[in-house]
N, C-alpha and C positions, 0 to 999 in steps of 0.2 A: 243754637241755630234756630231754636223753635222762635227764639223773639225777633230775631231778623226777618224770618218768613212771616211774620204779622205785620212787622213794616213793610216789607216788600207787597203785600195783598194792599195796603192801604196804598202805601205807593202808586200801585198798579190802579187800583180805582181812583186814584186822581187824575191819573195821564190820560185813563177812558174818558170819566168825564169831561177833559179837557179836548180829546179828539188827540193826544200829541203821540201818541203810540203810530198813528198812520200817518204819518206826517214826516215822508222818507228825506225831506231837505234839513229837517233839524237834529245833523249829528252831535252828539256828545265828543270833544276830544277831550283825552285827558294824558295827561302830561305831569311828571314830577318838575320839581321846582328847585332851582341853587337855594342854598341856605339866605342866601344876600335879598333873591327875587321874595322869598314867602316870609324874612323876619328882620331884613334890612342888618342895621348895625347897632345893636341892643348896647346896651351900658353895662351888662355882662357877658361871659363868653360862656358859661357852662348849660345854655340851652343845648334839649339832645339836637335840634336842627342844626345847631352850630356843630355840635361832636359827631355830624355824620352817625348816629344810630338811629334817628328819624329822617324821612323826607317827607315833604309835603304833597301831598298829588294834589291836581288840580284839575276842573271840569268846565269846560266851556259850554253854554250853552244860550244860543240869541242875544249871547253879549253878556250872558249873567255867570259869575262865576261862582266855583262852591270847590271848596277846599276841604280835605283830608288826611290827619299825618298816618304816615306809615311805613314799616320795617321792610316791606317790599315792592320798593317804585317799580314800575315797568311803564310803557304805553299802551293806550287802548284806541279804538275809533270804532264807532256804529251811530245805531241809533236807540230811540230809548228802551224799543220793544229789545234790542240786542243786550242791553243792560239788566234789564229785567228778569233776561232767559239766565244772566250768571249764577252758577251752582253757587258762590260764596261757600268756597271750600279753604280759601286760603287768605290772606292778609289783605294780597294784590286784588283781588276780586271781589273783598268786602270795601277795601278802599274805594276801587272804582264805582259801587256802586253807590256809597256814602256821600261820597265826592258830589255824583251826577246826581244824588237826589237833595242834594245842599243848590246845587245850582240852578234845576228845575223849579225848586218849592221857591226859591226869591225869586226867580222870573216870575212864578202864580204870583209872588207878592205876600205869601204866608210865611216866610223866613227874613232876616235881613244880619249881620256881622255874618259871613258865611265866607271872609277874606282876611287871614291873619293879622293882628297890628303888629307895626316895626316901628325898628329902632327905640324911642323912650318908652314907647304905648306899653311894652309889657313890664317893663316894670311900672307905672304910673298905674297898672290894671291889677298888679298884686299890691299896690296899699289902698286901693280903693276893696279890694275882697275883706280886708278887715274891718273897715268899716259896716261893710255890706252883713257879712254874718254876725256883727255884734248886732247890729239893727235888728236882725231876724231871728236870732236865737241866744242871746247875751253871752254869756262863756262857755260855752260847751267845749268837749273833749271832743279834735276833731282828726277823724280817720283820713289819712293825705293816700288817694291811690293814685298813682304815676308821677314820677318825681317831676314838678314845675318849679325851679329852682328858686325863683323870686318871691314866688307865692309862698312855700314851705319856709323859707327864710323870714318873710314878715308876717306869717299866720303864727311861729315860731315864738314870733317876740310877744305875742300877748294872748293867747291859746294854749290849755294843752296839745300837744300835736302826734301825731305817728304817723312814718309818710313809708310806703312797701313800693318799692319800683320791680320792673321787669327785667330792669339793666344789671347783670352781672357788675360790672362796673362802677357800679352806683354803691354799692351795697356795704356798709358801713361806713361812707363819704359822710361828713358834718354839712349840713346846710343851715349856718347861724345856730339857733340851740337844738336844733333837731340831726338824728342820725338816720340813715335812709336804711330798713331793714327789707328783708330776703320776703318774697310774696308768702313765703310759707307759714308767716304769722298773721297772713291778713285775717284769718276766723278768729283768731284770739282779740288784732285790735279791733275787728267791727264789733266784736262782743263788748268789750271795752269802750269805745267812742256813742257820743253822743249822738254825731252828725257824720257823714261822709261828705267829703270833697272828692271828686272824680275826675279826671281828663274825659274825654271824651270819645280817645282812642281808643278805650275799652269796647267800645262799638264795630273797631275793627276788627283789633286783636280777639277777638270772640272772650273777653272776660267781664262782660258787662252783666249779665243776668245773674252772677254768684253775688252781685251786690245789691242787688233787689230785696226788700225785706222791708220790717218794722221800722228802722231807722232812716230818720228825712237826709236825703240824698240832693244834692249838689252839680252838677255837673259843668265840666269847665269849657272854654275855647269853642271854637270853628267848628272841628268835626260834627260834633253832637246837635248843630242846628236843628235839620229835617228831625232827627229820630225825637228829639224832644217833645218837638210842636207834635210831631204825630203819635207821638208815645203820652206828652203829658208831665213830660220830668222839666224838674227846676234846670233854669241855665242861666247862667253867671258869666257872660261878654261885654265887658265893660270896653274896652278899646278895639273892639274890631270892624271891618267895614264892611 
């Protein structure tokens, strides 16, 4: 939580700066998303949006949208001082605020893929990732956290790989030559891996700061827009809008 209250202060002094905190006509709505509306009709069916164990929320704001998955959809409405006041105690309430500061920060023009790609884009975005890491780091041994099925599939075919999901579910599924193991060996494979690859969700789920450390970090998709740019971390959105 302490890292999220460091985003949240930067946050907070950007809306100041910008005058948008008093500014009671520009609500936030935020809204969960059908699987079909936030990832279209993909060329695989084993995304978790597709398996109903993620939804996407969604943030409106002056027309700019900002998206973030998450295990507990609901709806929200205020404004941005109201977003700001969120404890983020919970999934629902880190999403919404992830969400609204995705959608905010492309409105300033400091963010931009902050709206999931559909239908080919995700897969078209996990063989462009192979390329991408070999360019930046040649073959490294790479820590896979939150199962992206596409990506762990083709990061799979020419990587070492080790991919820890949150999904019971998931949990010794084959994804092409990778098997998807139980979070409980994530300190073993970071210690292990050269590089991490990360979702983005980690930002909701509150499991993002145990991956913080010596090893260069990655992070994937939508969610992770705003906290990057105002954190500073790599981000890898090749097909998003």
């Amino acid at each position: 939580m302490a890292f999220l209250e460091d985003i949240r202060e930067k946050f907070s002094q950007l809306v100041t700066a910008n005058g948008l905190q008093r500014e009671e006509i520009q609500v936030i709505n935020a809204r969960p998303l059908t699987p079909e509306e936030a990832i279209g009709r993909p060329e695989r069916y084993d995304f978790p949006l597709l398996k109903g164990k993620e939804v996407m929320m969604e943030a409106l704001f002056l027309g700019n949208r900002g998206q973030a998955f998450t295990d507990m959809p609901g709806n929200f409405r205020g404004t941005i001082e109201d977003v700001l006041a969120l404890p983020l105690k919970n999934n629902f309430e880190r999403a919404v605020f992830v969400a609204t500061l995705n959608a905010v920060m492309r409105y300033l023009k400091l963010v931009d893929k902050t709206v999931h790609c559909r239908d080919k884009e995700p897969g078209q975005c996990a063989l462009q990732l192979v390329a991408y890491i070999r360019e930046r780091f040649g073959h490294p041994r790479i820590a896979f956290i939150g199962l992206q099925p596409a990506m762990v599939t083709n990061l799979a075919e020419h990587f070492p790989l080790r991919v820890v999901d949150l999904d019971p579910d998931n949990i010794g599924q084959k994804k092409g030559k990778a098997i998807v193991e139980d979070v409980s060996h994530t300190p073993e494979i970071l210690d292990w891996c050269d590089i991490i690859v990360a979702t983005g969700t980690t930002a909701v789920n509150d499991t993002l700061t145990p991956l913080l450390g010596e090893k260069p970090i990655i992070f994937y998709g939508v969610t992770i827009a705003g906290i990057a740019y105002l954190a500073g971390f790599e981000r890898y959105c090749f097909c998003g809008h």
